[in-house]
N, C-alpha and C positions, 0 to 999 in steps of 0.2 A: 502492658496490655497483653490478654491473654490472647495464647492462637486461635480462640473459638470465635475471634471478632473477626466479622467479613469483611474484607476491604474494596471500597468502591472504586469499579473500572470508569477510566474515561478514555473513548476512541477518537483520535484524530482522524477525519478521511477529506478525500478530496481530489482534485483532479491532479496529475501529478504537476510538480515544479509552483505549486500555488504558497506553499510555505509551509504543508503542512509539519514538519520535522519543528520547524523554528517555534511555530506557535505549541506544538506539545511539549518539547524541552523547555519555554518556559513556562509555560501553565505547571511542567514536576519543579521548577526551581522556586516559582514564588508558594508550591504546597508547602515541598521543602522548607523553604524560610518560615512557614508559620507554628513549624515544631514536628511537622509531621512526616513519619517511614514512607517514601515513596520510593518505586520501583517504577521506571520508563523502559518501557518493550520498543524493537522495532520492528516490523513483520518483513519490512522492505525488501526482497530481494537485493535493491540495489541501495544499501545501508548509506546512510548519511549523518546519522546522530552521534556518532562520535566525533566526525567532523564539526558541526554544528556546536559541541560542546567542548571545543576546539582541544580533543584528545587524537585526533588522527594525525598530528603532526605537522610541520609547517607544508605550503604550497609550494614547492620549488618548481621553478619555470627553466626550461633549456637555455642556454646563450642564445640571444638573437629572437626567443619567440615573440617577443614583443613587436618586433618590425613586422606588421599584417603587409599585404600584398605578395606581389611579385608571381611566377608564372607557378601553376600548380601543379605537384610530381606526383605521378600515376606510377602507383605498383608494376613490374613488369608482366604483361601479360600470362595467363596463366598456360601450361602447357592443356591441348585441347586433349579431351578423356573421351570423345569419340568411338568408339568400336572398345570400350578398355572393359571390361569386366569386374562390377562391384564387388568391394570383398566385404567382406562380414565381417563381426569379431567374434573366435571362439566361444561353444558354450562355456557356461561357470562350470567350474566341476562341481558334480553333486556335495550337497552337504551331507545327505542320508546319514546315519549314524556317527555323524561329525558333534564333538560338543562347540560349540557357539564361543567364541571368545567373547571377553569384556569389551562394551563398549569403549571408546575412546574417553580422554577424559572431557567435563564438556565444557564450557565454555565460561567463565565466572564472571561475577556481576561487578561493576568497573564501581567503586566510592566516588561520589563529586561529591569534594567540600561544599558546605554548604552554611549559614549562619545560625541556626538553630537547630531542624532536623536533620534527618538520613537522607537522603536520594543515592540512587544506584541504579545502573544505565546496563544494559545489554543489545548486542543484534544478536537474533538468535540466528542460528544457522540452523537453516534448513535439514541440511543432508546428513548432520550430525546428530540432531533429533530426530531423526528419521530412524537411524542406523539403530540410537537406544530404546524408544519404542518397539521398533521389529526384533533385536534381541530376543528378548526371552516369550516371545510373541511369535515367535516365526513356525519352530516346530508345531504351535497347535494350527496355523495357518496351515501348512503344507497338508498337514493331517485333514483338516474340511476339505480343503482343494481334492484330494486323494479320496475321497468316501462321494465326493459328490461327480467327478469329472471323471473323463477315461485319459486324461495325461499321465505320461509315466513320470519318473522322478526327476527325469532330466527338464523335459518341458516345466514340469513344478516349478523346479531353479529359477530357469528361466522366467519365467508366468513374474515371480516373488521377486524376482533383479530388475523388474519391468521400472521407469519411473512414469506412474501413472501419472493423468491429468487431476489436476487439485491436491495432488499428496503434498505441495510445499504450504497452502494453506490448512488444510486438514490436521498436520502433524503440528502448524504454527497456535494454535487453539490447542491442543491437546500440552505444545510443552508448554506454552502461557500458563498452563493450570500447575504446572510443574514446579515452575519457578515461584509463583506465589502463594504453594505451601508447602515452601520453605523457609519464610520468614511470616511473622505478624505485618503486615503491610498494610498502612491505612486507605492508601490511595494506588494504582496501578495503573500509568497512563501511556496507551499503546499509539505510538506513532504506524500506523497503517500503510498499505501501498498505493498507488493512485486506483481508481472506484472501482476498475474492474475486478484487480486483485483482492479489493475489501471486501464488495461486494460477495466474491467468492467466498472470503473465510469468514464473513460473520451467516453466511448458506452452509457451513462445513456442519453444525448440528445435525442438520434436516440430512445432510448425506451419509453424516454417521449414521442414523439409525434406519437409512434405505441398505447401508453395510452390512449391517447388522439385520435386516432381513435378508439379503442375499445370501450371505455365510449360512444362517438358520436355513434357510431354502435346502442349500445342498447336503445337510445333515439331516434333513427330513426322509429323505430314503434309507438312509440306513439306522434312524432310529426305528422305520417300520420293520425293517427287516430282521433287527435285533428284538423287536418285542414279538413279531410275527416267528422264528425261531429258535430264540430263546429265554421268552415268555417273560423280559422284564429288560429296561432298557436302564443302563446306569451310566447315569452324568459323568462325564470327564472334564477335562482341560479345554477341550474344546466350547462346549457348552461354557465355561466359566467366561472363555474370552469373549464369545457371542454375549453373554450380560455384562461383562465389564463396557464391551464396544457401546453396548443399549444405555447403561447409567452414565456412561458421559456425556452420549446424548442428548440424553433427559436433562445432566444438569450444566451444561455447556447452554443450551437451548433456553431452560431458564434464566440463566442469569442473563441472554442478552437482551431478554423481553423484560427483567424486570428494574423499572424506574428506578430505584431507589436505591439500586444497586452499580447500575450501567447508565452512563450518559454518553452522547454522541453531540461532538463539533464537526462541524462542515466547513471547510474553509476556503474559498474562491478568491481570484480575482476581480476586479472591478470590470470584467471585458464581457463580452456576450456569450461567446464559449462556453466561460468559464461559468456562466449562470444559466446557460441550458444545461450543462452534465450537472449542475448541482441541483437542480427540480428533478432530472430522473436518478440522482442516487438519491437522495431522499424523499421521495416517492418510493423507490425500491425497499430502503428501510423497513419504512412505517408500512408496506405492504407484509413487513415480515412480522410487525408486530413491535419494531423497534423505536423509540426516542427522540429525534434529533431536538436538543432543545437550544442548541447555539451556535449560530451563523456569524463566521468569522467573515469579513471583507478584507483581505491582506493588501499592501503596498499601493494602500490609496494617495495620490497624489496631494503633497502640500500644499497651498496660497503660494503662489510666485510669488519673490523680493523684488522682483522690479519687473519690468514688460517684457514679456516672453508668447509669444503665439501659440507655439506649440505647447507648449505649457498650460494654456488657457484653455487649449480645444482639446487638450487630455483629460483637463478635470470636469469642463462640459460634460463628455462621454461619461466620465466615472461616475459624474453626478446622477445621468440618466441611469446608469446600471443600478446604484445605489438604490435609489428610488422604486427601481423594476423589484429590486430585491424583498426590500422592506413591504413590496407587496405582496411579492411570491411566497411568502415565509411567516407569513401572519401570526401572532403570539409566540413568537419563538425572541430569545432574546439575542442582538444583532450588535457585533462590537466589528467597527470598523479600524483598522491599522495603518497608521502610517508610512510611506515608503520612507525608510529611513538613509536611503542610499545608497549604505553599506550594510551587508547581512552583519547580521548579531550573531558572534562569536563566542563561545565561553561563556559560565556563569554570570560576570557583571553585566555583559552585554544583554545575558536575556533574561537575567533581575531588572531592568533598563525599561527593554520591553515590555516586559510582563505588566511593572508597575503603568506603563503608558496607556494600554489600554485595560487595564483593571483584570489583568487573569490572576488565581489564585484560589486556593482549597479543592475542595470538590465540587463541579456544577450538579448544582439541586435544579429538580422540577420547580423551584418555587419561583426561581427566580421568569418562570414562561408569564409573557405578557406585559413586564416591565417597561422601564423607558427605555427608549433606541438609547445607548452608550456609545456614544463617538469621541474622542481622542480630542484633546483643544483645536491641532491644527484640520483635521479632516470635519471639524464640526462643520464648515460654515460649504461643506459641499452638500445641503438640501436643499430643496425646489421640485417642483413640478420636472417631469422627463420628459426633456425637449430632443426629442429625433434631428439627426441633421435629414439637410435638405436629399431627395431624392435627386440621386444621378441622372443623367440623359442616358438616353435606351444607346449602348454600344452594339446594335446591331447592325450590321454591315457594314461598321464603322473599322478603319483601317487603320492598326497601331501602329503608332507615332515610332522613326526608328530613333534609339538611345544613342547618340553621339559619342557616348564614353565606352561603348560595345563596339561599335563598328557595323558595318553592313553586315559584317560574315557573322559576327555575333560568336565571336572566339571563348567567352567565358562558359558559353554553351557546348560549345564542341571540347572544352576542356573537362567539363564535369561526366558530357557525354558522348564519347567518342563514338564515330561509325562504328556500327557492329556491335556494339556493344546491347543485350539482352536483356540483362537487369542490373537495377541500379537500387540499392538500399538507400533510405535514409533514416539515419538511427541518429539519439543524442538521447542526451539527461528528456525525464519528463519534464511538459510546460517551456523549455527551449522553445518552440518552433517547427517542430520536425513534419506536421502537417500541412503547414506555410508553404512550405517550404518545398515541400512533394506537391502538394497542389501546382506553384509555379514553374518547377520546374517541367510539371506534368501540360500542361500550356503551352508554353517556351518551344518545346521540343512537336507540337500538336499544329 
């Protein structure tokens, strides 16, 4: 195949910890198996698809972590910085007349065997595509900065060592295009960050070319001054980067508006949440102009083997989500996923997958309007969406105390000790971590 043939993107997005990694890696392995060159991107900040394609190595757990409980050890407190005086860290030293070393080298594209075609997997790093773009890009930058601002050289440095807000998305678009012409690639399927991050980088066109008026803006004084002068103003370096900045833009921007070349999956859980953030990221999209043509429902709950309650009133719920979904997403084609238990590891694991719920090739517009595609065992979750029953009004009503807590409610004073100011709650996406502060936020209220 020759390199003049485009190859078709496919983005995975969604709210984080929903699957999306699992469902991209194998949507590129069953492409893969059907003859065809794919390339699988991550944009993820916080990479997971090497794990996922169980390249990251085995899980090794500490002695003992498996025993949960027992009393919980707090850091020692930190020394108080009260009256201390912040310090700074050193300006960079000027580059001015410095030449630019080589970037580092960058980061190669990993082979997963596969049964018929190519697949090849990357996380892009961020900071190292950062580093190779600004390279040979920097002196005409500082050059704009300096014809358009009153900062001297040293500010410059600084200003250019800044890490701006969106340069990790911005730069993740620009080396995506990098990496994929490098090879003839039939297919290109980008596992993404959770929506806000996406969000961000499939907006990073439309900021390109607001850049790219900025930069022009501050060259505009002194192309007057030079023609006002010396009667003719002659294009530099500068100027070339200002239209390089503008044509990718232009075709960064095309390709995400157009069908036939970019398709977009969405992929949720079967819980409420997880189907509000996915009407306002795809709302967001198709505000941009962009696709969504298929709605993934991940880790829907199987038919219990025998009587199980909580099992019953789990699929209940999923069934109403379901339902809410297939409404919310009208002509879009809906493939619901199995909770399989265990995540799918490794190629056979998500050839497994892949083949269960029918992913594979590239998803075409043609397929919008089709039948709902559901999985054998999640088939038999339709019906009508039956709401449970509404709660009694807890107001002024007085919580019941936990017995296994105590009066003093020790688990509480262990997480949050007097005195204590602030408290993070951080984890993987899709964990918990809002639950979680929510309650604790109560708790302590």
């Amino acid at each position: 195949m020759g390199r003049g043939v485009a190859p078709h993107y496919h983005f995975v997005g969604g709210k984080g910890g929903v699957g999306k990694t699992t469902c991209a890696a194998a949507r590129a392995v069953a492409a893969a198996d059907s003859g065809r060159r794919v390339l699988i991107v991550s944009t993820d900040p916080a990479h997971s698809l090497l794990d996922v394609l169980n390249l990251g190595g085995p899980l090794r757990l500490p002695p003992g972590s498996h025993q949960l409980g027992g009393p919980l050890r707090l850091p020692p407190k930190p020394p108080s910085t009260r009256g201390v005086r912040p310090s700074f860290p050193p300006k960079p030293p000027s580059t001015r007349g410095a030449r630019q070393s080589s970037p580092p080298s960058r980061r190669s594209l990993i082979r997963i065997p596969t049964r018929r075609g190519e697949l090849r997997a990357v996380e892009l790093d961020a900071d190292g595509a950062f580093r190779r773009w600004m390279g040979p890009r920097r002196q005409a930058l500082r050059t704009i900065v300096a014809r358009g601002t009153y900062l001297d050289d040293d500010d410059i440095d600084r200003f250019l060592a800044l890490s701006l807000p969106g340069v990790n998305e911005l730069i993740g678009l620009v080396e995506l295009e990098r990496l994929v012409a490098r090879a003839p690639w039939n297919d290109v399927v980008v596992d993404t960050a959770p929506t806000g991050h996406t969000l961000r980088l499939l907006a990073m066109p439309q900021i390109l070319g607001r850049i790219a008026g900025v930069l022009d803006g501050m060259l505009a004084k002194h192309r007057f001054l030079a023609e006002t002068l010396g009667g003719e103003y002659r294009a530099d370096r500068t100027d070339a980067l200002i239209t390089e900045i503008e044509r990718e833009s232009g075709e960064l921007g095309a390709l995400l508006r157009d069908s036939k070349r970019c398709a977009f999956s969405w992929v949720l859980l079967p819980e409420v949440a997880a189907l509000e953030e996915a009407r306002d990221g795809v709302r967001a999209l198709e505000d941009a102009s962009m696709t969504v043509a298929e709605i993934i429902v991940n880790r829907v709950a199987p038919p219990a083997s025998g009587r199980c309650d909580f099992c019953s009133a789990r699929r209940r719920s999923e069934a109403g989500v379901i339902a809410a979904t297939r409404a919310a997403f009208p002509g879009r084609s809906l493939v619901a996923a199995p909770d399989l238990g265990a995540e799918p590891r490794g190629v056979p694991a998500l050839r497994r997958f892949a083949r269960t719920i029918k992913l594979g090739g590239p998803l075409r517009l043609r397929h919008l309007g089709g039948p709902l595609r559901l999985p054998p065992k999640p088939q038999h979750l339709g019906g009508p969406l039956r709401l449970p029953p509404k709660p009694p009004s807890s107001r002024h009503a007085r919580l019941p105390k936990d017995p296994e807590c105590g009066a003093d409610h020790g688990w509480l004073e262990a997480l949050a000790p007097r005195g204590l100011r602030l408290l993070v709650i951080a984890g993987k996406g899709g964990v918990g971590k809002t639950s979680c502060a929510a309650a604790l936020a109560l708790a302590l209220a």
